[in-house]
C-alpha positions as CSV (number, residue, x, y, z in Angstrom):
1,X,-13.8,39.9,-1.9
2,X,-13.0,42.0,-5.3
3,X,-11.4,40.6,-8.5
4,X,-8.3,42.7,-7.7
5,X,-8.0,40.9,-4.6
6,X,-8.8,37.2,-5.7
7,X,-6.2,37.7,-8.3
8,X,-3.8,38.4,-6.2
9,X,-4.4,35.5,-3.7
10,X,-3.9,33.3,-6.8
11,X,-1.1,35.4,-8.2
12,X,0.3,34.5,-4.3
13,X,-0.1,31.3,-4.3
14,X,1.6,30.6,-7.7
15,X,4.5,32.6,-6.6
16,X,4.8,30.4,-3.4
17,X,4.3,27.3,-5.8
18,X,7.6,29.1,-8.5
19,X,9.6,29.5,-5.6
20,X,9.1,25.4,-4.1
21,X,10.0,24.7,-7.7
22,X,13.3,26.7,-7.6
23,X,14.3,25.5,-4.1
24,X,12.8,22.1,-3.0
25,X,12.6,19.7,-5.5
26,X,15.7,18.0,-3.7
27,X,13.8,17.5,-0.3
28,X,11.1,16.3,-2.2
29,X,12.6,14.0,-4.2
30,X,13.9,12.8,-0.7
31,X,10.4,12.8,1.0
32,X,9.2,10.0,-2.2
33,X,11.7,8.3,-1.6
34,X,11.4,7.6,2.0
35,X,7.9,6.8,1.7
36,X,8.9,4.4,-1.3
37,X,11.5,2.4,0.9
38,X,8.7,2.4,4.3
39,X,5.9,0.8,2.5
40,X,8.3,-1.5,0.2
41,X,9.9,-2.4,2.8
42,X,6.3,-3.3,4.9
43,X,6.3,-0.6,7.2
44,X,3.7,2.3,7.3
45,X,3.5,5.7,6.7
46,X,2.4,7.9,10.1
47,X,1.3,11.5,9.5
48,X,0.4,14.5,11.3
49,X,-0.2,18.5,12.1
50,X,-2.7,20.0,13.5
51,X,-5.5,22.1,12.2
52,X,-5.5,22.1,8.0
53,X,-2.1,20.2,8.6
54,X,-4.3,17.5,9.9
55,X,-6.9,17.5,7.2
56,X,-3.5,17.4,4.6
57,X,-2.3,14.5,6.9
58,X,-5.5,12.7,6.5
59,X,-5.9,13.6,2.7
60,X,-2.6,11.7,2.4
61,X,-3.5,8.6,4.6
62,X,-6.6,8.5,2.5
63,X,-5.2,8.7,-0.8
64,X,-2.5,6.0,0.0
65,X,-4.6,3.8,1.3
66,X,-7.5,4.3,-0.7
67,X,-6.0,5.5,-4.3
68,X,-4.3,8.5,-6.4
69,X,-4.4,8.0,-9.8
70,X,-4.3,4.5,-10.4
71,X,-7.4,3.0,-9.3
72,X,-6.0,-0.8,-10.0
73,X,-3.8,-1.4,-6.7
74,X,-3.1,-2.5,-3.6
75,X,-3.9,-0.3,-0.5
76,X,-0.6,1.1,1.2
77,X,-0.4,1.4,4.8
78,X,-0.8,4.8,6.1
79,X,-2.2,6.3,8.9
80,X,-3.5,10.1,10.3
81,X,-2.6,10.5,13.7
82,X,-5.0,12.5,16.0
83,X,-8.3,11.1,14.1
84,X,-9.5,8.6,16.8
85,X,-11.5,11.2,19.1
86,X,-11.5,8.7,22.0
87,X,-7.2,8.4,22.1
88,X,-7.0,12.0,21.1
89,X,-9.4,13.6,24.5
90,X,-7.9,10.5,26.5
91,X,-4.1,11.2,25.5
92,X,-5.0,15.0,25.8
93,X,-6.6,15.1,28.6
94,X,-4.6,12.7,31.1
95,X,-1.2,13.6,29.5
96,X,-1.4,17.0,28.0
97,X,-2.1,17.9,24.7
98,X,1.3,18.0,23.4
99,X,1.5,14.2,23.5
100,X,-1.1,13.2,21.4
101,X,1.3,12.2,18.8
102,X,3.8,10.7,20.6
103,X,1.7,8.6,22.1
104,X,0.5,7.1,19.1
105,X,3.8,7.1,17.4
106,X,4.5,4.6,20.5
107,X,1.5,2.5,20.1
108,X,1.5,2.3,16.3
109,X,5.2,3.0,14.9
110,X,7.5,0.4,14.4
111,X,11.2,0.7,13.2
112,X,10.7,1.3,9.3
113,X,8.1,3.1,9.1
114,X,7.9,6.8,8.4
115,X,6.6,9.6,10.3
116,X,5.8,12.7,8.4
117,X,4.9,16.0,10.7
118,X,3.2,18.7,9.0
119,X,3.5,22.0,10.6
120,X,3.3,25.4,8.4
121,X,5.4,27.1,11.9
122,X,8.0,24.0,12.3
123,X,7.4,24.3,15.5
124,X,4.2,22.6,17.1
125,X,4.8,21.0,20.4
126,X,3.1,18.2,19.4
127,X,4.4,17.4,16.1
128,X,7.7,18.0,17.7
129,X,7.2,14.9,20.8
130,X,6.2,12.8,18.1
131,X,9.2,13.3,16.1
132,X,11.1,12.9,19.1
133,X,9.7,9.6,20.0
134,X,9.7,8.6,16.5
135,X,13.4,9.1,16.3
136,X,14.3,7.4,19.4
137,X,12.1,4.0,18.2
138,X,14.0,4.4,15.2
139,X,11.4,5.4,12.7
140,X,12.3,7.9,9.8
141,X,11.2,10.8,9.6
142,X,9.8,13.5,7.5
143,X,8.6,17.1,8.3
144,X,6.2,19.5,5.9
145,X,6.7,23.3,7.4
146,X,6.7,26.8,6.2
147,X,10.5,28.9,5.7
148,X,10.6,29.2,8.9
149,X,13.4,26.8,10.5
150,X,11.7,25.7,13.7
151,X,12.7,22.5,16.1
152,X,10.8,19.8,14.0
153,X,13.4,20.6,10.9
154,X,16.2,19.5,13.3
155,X,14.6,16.2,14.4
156,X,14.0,15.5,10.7
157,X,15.5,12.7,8.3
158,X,14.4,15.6,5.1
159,X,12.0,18.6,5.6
160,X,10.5,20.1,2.9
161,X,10.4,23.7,3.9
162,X,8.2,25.9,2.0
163,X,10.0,29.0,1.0
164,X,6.9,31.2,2.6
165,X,5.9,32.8,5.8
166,X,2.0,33.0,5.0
167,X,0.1,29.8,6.3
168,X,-2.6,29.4,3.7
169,X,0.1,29.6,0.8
170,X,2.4,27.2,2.8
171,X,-0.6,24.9,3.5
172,X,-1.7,24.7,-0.2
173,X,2.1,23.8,-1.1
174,X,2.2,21.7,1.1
175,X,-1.1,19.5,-0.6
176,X,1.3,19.9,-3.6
177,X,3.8,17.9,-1.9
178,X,0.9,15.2,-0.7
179,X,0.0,14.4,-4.3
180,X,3.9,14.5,-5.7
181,X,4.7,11.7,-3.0
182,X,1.4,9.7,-3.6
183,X,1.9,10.4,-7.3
184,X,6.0,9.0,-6.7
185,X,4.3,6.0,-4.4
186,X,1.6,4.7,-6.7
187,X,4.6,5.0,-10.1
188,X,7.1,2.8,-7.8
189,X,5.0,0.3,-6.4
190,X,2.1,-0.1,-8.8
C-alpha cells in the first residue's frame, strides 16, 4: 500500500470518528449508562457479534473484568458470548448456527443484566435471536451496528449506530465506544 492510500484510510477513519462525534454522543451516553445500572445493580454485562465484532466483544469482557485505566478495582462481571468452543460447535451444530447466542443468553442472562450485540450490518441472525431472547427474559439491551438500520436496532433498549456503511471504519468506532463505556464504568463505580 502507497502513502496516498494509507493517508486516506486514516483520513477515513477520522471522518467516521467526526461524524459519531456529531451524531451519537446521546446513544452513547445511554449505552454507559446502562452498563452503570447492570453491574451496580449486580447483574452482568453479555456481549456479542461475530467475526471482529466478537474480538470487540471480548476486548470489552476483558477490559471489565480485568481493568481499563484504573488498575486498583474490583473486577465487573462481563462476559463474551460464542468463546466456549465446546457450547459454540454443540449449540451450532444441533440447533443451527443462528442460536448460538440465544442459547447462552438463556443459560447465563438473568433479568438485570445487559446484553450488548455488536453487528457492523444490524442485522446478524444470530445477534438478532439473542436479542430476542434477551428481551423476552427481560434483560436490557444494547446494540453496536453500522448506519444501516437493520432488525437488531428495533429489539434494542439504545443502539449506537455508526454513521458509516464501510465495516472496518464502523468496527474501529465501534472499539471507540468499548473504551468510552469501560472508561464511563471504571469513573462510576471505582
Amino acid at each position: 500500500m502507497n502513502e496516498a492510500k494509507i493517508r486516506a484510510t486514516v483520513e477515513a477513519s477520522i471522518a467516521t470518528k467526526q461524524r459519531l462525534l456529531q451524531s451519537c454522543i446521546p446513544s452513547i451516553q445511554k449505552l454507559c449508562d446502562l452498563a452503570i445500572t447492570a453491574l451496580r445493580g449486580g447483574g452482568k454485562i453479555l456481549l456479542c457479534g461475530n467475526g471482529g465484532s466478537s474480538c470487540d466483544a471480548a476486548h470489552a469482557a476483558g477490559e471489565l473484568v480485568g481493568w481499563f485505566e484504573q488498575k486498583q478495582r474490583p473486577g465487573y462481571a462481563a462476559i463474551a458470548l460464542g468463546h466456549s468452543v465446546p457450547s459454540l460447535t454443540a449449540i451450532g451444530n444441533d440447533a443451527g448456527y443462528e442460536h448460538v447466542f440465544a442459547r447462552e443468553v438463556e443459560a447465563l442472562g438473568r433479568s438485570g443484566d445487559l446484553l450488548v450485540g455488536i453487528t457492523t450490518s444490524g442485522g446478524s441472525k444470530n445477534v438478532v435471536a439473542a436479542l430476542q431472547k434477551a428481551r423476552a427474559m427481560g434483560l436490557r439491551t444494547a446494540v453496536l451496528c453500522g448506519e444501516k438500520r437493520g432488525a437488531a436496532v428495533d429489539l434494542a433498549d439504545v443502539a449506537v449506530m455508526v454513521p458509516s456503511g464501510n465495516t472496518a471504519r464502523i468496527q474501529e468506532s465501534h472499539l471507540v465506544c468499548v473504551h468510552i463505556v469501560c472508561a464511563a464504568v471504571e469513573e462510576a463505580l471505582a
